[in-house]
Biopython code that builds the backbone (N, CA, C, O; Angstrom):
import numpy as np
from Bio.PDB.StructureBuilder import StructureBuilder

atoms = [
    (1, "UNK", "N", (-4.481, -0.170, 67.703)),
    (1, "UNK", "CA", (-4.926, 1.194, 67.602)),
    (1, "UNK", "C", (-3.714, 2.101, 67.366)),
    (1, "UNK", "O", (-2.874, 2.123, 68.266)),
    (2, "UNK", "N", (-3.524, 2.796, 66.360)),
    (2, "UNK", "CA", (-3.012, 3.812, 65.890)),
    (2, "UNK", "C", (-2.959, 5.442, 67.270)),
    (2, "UNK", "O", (-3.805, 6.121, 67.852)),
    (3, "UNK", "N", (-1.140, 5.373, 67.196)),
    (3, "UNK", "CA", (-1.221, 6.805, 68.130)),
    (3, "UNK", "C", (-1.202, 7.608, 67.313)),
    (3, "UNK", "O", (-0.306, 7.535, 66.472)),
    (4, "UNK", "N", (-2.298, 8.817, 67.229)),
    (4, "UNK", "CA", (-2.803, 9.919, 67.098)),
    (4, "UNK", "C", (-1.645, 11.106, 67.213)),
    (4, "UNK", "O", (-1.490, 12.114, 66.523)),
    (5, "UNK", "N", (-0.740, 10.499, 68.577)),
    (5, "UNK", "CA", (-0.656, 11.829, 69.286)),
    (5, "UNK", "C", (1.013, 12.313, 68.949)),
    (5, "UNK", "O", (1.881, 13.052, 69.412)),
    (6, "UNK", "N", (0.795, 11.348, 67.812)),
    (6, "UNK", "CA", (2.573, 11.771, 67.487)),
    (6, "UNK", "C", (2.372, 12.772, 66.367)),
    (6, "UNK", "O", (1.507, 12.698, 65.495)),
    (7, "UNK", "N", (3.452, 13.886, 66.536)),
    (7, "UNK", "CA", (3.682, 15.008, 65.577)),
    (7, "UNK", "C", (3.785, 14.393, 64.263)),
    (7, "UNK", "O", (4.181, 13.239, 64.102)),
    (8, "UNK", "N", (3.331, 15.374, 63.081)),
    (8, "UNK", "CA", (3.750, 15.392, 61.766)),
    (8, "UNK", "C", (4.571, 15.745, 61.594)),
    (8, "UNK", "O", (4.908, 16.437, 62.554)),
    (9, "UNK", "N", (5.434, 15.731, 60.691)),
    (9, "UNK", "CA", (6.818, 15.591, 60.345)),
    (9, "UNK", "C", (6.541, 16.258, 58.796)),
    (9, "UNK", "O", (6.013, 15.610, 57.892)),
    (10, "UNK", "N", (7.100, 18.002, 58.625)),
    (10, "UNK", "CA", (6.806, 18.662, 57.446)),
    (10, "UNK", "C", (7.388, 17.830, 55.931)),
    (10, "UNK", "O", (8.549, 17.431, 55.834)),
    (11, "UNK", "N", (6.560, 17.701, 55.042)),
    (11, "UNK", "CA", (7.533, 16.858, 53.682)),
    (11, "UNK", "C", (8.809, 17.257, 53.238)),
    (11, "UNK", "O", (9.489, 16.456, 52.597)),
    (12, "UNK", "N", (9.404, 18.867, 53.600)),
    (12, "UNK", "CA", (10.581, 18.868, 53.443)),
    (12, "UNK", "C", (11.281, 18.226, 54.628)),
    (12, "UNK", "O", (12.392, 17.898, 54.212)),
    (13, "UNK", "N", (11.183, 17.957, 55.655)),
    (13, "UNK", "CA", (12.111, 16.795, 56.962)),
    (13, "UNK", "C", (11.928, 15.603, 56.690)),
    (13, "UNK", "O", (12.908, 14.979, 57.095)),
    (14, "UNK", "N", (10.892, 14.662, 56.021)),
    (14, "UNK", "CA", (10.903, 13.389, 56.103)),
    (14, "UNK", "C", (12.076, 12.546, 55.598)),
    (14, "UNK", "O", (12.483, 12.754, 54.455)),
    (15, "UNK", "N", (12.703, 11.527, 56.432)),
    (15, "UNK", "CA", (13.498, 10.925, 56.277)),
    (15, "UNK", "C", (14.019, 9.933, 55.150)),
    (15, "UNK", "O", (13.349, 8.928, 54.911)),
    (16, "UNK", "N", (14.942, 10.129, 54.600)),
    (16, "UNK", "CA", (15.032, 8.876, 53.577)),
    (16, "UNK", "C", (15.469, 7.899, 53.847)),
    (16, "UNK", "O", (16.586, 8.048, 54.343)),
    (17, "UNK", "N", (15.075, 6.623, 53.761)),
    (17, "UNK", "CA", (14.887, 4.848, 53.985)),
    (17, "UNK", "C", (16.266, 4.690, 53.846)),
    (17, "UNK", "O", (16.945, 5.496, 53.210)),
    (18, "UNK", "N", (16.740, 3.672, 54.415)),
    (18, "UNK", "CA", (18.177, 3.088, 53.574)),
    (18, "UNK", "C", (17.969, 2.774, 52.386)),
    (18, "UNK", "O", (19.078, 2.752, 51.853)),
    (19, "UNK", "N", (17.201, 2.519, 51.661)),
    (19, "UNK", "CA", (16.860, 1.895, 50.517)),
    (19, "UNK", "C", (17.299, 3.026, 49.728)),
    (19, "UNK", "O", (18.294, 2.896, 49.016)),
    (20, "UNK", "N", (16.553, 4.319, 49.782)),
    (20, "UNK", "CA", (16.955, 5.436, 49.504)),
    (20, "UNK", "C", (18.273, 6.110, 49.421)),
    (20, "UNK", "O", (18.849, 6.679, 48.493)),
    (21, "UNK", "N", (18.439, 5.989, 50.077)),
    (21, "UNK", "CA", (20.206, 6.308, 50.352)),
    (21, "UNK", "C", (21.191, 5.407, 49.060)),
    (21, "UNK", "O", (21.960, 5.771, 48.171)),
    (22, "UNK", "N", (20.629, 3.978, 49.576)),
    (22, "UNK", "CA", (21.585, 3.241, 48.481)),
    (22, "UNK", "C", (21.110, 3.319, 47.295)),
    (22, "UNK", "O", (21.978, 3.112, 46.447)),
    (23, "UNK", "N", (19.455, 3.663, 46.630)),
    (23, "UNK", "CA", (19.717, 4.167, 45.308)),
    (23, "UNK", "C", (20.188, 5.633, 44.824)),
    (23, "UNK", "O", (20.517, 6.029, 43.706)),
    (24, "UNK", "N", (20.124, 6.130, 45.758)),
    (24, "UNK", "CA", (20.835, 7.769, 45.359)),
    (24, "UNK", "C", (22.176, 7.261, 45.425)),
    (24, "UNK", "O", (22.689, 7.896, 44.503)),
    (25, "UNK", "N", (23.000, 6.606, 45.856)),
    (25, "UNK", "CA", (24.365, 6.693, 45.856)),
    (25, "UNK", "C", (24.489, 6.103, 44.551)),
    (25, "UNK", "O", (24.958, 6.871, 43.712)),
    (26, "UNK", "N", (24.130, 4.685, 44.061)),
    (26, "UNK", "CA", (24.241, 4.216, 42.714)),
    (26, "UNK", "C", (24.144, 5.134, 41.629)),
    (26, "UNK", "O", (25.074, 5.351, 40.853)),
    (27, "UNK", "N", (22.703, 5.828, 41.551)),
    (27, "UNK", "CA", (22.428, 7.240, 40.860)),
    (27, "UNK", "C", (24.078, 8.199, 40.457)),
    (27, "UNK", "O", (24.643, 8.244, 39.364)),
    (28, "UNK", "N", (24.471, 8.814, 41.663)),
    (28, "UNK", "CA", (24.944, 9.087, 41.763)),
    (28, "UNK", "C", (26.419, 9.329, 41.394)),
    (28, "UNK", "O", (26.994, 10.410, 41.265)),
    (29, "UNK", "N", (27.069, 7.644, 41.204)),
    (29, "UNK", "CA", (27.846, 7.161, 40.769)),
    (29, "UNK", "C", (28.131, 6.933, 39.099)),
    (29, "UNK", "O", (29.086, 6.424, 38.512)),
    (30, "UNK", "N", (26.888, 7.533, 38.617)),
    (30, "UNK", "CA", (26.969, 7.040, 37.320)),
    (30, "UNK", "C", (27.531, 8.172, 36.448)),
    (30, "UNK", "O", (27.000, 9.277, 36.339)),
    (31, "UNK", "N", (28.973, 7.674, 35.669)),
    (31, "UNK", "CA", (29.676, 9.194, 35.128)),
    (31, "UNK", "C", (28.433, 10.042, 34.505)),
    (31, "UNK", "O", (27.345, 9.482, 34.368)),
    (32, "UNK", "N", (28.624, 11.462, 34.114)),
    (32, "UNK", "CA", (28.270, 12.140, 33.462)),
    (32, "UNK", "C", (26.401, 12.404, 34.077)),
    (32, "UNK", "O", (26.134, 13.439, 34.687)),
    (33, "UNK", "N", (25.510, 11.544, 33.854)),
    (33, "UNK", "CA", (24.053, 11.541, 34.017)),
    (33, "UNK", "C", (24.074, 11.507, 35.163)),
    (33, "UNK", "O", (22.993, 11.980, 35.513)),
    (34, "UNK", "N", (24.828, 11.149, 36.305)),
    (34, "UNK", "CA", (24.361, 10.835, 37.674)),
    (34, "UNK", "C", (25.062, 12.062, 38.435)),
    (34, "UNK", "O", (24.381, 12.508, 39.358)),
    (35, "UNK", "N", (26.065, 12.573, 38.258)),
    (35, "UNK", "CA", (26.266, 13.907, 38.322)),
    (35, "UNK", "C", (26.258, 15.174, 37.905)),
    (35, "UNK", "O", (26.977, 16.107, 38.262)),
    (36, "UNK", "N", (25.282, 15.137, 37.026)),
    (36, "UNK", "CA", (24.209, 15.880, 36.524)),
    (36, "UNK", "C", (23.036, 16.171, 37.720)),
    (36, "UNK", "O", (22.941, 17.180, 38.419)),
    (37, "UNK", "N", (22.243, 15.059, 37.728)),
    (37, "UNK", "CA", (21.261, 14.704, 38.968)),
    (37, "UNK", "C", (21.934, 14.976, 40.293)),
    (37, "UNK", "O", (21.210, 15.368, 41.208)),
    (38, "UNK", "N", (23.210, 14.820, 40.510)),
    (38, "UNK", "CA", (23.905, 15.189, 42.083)),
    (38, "UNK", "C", (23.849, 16.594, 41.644)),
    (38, "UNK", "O", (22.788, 17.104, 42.005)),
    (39, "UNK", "N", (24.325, 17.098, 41.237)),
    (39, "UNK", "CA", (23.855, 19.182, 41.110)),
    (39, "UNK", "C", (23.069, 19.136, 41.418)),
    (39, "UNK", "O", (22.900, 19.506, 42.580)),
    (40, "UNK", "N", (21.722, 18.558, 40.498)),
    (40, "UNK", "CA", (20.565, 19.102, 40.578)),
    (40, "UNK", "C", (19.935, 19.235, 41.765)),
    (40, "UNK", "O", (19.306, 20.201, 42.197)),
    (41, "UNK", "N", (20.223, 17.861, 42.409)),
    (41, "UNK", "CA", (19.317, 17.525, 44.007)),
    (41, "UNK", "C", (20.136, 18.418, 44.850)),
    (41, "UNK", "O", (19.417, 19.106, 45.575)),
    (42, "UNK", "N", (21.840, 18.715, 45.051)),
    (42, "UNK", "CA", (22.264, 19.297, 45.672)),
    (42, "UNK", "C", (21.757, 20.810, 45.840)),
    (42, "UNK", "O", (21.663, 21.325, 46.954)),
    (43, "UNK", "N", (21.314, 21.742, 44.196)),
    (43, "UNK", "CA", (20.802, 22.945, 44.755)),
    (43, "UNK", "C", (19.335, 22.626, 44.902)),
    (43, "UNK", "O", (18.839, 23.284, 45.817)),
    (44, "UNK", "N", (18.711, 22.037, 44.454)),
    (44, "UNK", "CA", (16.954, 22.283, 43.771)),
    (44, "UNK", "C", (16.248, 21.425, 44.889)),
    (44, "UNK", "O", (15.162, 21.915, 45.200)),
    (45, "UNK", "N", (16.579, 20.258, 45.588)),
    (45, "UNK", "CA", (15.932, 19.059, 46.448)),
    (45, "UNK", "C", (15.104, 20.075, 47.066)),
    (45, "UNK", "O", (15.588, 21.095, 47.557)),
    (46, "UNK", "N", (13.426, 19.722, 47.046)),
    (46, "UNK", "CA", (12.878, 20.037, 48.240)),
    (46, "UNK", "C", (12.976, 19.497, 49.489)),
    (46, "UNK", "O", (12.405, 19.992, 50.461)),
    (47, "UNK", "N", (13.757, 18.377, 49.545)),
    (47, "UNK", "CA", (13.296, 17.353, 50.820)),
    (47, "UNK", "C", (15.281, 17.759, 51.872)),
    (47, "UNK", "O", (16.371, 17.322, 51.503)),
    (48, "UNK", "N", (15.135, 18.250, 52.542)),
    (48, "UNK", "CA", (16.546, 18.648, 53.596)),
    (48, "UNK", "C", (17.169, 17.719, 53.396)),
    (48, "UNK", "O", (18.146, 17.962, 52.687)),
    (49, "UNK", "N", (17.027, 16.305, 53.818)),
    (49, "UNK", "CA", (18.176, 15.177, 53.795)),
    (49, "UNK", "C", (18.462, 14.539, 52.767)),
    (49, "UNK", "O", (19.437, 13.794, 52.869)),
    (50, "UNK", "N", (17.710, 14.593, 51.373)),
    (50, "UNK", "CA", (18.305, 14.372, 50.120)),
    (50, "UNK", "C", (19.325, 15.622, 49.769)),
    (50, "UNK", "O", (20.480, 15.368, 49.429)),
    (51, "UNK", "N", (18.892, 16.871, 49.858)),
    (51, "UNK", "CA", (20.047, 18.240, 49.500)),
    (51, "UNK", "C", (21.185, 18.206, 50.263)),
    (51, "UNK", "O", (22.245, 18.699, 49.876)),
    (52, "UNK", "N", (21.027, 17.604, 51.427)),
    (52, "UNK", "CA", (22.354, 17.586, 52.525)),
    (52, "UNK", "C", (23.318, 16.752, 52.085)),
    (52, "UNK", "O", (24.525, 16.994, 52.107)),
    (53, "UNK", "N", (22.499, 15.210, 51.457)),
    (53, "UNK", "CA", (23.201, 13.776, 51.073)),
    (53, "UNK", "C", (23.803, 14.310, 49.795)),
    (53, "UNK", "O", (25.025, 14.313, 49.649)),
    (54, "UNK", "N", (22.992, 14.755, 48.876)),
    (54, "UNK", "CA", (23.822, 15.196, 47.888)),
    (54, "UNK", "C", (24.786, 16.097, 47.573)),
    (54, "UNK", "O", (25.567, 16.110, 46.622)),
    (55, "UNK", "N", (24.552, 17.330, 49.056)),
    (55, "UNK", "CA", (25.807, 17.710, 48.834)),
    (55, "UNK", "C", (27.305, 17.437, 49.595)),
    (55, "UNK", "O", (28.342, 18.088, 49.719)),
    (56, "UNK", "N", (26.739, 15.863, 50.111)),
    (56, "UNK", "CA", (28.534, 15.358, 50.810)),
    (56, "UNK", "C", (28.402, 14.544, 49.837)),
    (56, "UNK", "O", (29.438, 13.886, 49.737)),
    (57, "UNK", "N", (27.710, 14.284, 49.138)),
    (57, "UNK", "CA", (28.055, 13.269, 47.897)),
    (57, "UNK", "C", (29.016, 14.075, 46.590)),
    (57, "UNK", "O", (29.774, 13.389, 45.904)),
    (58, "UNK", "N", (28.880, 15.549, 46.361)),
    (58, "UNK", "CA", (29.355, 16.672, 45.376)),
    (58, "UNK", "C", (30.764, 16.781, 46.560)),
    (58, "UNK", "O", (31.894, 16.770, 46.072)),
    (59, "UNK", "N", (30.633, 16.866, 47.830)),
    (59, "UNK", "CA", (31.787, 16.851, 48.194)),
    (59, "UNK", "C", (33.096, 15.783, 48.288)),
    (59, "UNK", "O", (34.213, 15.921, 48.789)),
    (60, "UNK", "N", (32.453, 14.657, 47.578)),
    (60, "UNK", "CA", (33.010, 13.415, 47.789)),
    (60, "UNK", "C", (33.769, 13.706, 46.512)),
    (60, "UNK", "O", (34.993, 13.612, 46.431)),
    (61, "UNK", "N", (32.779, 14.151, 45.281)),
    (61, "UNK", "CA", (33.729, 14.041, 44.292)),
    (61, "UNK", "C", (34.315, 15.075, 44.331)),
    (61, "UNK", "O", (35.303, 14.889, 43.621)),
    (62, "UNK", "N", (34.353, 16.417, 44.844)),
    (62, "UNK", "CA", (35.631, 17.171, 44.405)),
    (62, "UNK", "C", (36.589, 16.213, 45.110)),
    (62, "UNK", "O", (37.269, 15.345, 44.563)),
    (63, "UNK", "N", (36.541, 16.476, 46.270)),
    (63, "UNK", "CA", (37.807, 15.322, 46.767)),
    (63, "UNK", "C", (38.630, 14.591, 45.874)),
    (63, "UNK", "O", (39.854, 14.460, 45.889)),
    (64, "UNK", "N", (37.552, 14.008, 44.880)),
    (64, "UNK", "CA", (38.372, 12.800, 44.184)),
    (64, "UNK", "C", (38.997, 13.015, 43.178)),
    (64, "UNK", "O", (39.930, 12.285, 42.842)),
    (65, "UNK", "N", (38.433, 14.566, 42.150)),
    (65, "UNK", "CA", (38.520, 14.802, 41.360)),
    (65, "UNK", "C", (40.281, 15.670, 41.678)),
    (65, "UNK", "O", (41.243, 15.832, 40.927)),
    (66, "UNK", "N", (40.034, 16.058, 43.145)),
    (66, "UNK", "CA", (41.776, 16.808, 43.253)),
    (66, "UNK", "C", (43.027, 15.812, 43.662)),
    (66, "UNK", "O", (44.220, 16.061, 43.484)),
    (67, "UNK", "N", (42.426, 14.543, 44.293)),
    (67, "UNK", "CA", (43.505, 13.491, 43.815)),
    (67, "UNK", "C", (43.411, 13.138, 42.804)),
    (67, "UNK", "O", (44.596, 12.991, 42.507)),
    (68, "UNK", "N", (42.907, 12.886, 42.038)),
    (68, "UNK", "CA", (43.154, 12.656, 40.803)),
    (68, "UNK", "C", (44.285, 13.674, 39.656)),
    (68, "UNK", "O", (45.320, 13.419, 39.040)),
    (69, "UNK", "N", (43.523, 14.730, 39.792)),
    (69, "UNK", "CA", (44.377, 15.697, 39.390)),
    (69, "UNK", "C", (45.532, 15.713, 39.724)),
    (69, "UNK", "O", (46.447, 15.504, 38.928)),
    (70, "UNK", "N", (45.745, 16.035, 41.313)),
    (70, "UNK", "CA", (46.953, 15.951, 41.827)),
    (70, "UNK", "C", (48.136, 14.877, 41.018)),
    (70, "UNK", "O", (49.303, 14.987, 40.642)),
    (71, "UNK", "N", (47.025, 13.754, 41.007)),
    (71, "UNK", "CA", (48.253, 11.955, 40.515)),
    (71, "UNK", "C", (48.287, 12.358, 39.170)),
    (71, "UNK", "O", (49.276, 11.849, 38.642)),
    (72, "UNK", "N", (47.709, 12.980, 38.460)),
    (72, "UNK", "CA", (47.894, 13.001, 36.802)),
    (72, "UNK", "C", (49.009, 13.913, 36.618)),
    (72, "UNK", "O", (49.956, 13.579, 35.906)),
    (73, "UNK", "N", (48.956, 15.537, 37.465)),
    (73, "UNK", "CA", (49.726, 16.569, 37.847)),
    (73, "UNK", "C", (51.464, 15.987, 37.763)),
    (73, "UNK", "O", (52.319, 16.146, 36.891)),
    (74, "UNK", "N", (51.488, 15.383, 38.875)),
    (74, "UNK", "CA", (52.483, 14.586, 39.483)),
    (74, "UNK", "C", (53.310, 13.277, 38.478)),
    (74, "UNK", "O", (54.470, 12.866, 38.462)),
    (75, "UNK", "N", (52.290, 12.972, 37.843)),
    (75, "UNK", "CA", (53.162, 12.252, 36.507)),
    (75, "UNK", "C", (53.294, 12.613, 35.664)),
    (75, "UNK", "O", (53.978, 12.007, 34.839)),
    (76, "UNK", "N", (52.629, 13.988, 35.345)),
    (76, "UNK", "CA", (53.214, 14.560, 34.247)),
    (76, "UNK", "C", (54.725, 15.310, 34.304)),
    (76, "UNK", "O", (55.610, 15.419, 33.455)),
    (77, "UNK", "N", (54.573, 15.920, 36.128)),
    (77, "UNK", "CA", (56.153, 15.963, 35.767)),
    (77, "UNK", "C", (56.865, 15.395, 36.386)),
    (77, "UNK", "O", (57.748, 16.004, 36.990)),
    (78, "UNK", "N", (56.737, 13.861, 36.478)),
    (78, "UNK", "CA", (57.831, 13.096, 36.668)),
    (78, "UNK", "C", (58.179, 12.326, 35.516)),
    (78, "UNK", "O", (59.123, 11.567, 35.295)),
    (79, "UNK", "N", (56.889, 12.810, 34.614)),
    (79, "UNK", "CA", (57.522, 12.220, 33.023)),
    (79, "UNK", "C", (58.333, 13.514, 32.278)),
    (79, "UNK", "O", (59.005, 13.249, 31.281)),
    (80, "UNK", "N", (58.280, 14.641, 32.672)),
    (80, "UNK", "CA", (58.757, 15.646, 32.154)),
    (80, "UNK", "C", (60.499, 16.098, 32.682)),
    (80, "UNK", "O", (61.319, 16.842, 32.143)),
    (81, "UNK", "N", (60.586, 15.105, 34.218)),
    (81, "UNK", "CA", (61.645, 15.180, 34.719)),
    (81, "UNK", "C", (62.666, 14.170, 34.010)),
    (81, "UNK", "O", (63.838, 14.458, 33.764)),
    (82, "UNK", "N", (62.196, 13.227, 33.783)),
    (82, "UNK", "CA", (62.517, 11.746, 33.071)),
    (82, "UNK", "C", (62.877, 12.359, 31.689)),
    (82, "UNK", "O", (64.005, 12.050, 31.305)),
    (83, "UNK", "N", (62.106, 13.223, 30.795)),
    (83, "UNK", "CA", (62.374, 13.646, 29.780)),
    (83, "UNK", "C", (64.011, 14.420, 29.297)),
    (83, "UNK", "O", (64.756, 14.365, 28.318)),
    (84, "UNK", "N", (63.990, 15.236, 30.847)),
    (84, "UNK", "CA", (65.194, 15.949, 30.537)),
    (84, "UNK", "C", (66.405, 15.522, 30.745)),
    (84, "UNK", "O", (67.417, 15.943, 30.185)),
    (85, "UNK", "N", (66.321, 14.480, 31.742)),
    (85, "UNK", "CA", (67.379, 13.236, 31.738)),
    (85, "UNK", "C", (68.249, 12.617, 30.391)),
    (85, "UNK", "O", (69.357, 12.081, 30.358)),
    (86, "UNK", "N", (67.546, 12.837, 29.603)),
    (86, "UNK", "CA", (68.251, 12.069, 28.350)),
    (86, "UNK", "C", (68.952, 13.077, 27.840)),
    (86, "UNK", "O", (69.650, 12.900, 26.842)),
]
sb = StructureBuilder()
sb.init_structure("model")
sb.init_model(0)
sb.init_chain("A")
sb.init_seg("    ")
for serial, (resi, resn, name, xyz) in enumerate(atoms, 1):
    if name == "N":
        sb.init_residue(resn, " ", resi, " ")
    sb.init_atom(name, np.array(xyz, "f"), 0.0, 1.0, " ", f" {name:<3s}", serial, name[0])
structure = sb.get_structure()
């Protein structure tokens, strides 16, 4: 017999599965189209814990995107330092 007496849970709170999680992260991962879709869910998601996931997922990549920068930054002028050496 089915309990009755447990609360509903509004469709924007319902939880996403692990399953969920690990295809949004794949999604996610994919250059160009999958961070496209990470914007999108980050402002537009009706559902709270997909907009939340996606936006530490948008926070994951700035992160990555300023080491990156940073390491490209950083060899450019240690190739530019190297340059004036000669």
């Amino acid at each position: 017999m089915a309990n009755n007496n447990s609360p509903k849970i509004p469709l924007e709170y319902t939880p996403i599965s692990m399953w969920g999680y690990f295809g949004y992260s794949i999604l996610f991962s994919i250059p160009f189209i999958g961070w496209i879709f990470l914007v999108i869910f980050a402002l537009t998601a009706s559902n709270i814990n997909l907009r939340n996931f996606a936006r530490s997922q948008f926070c994951v990549f700035i992160i990555w995107a300023i080491f990156i920068m940073i390491a490209l930054f950083s060899g450019l002028i240690a190739s530019m330092f190297e340059a004036i050496k000669l």
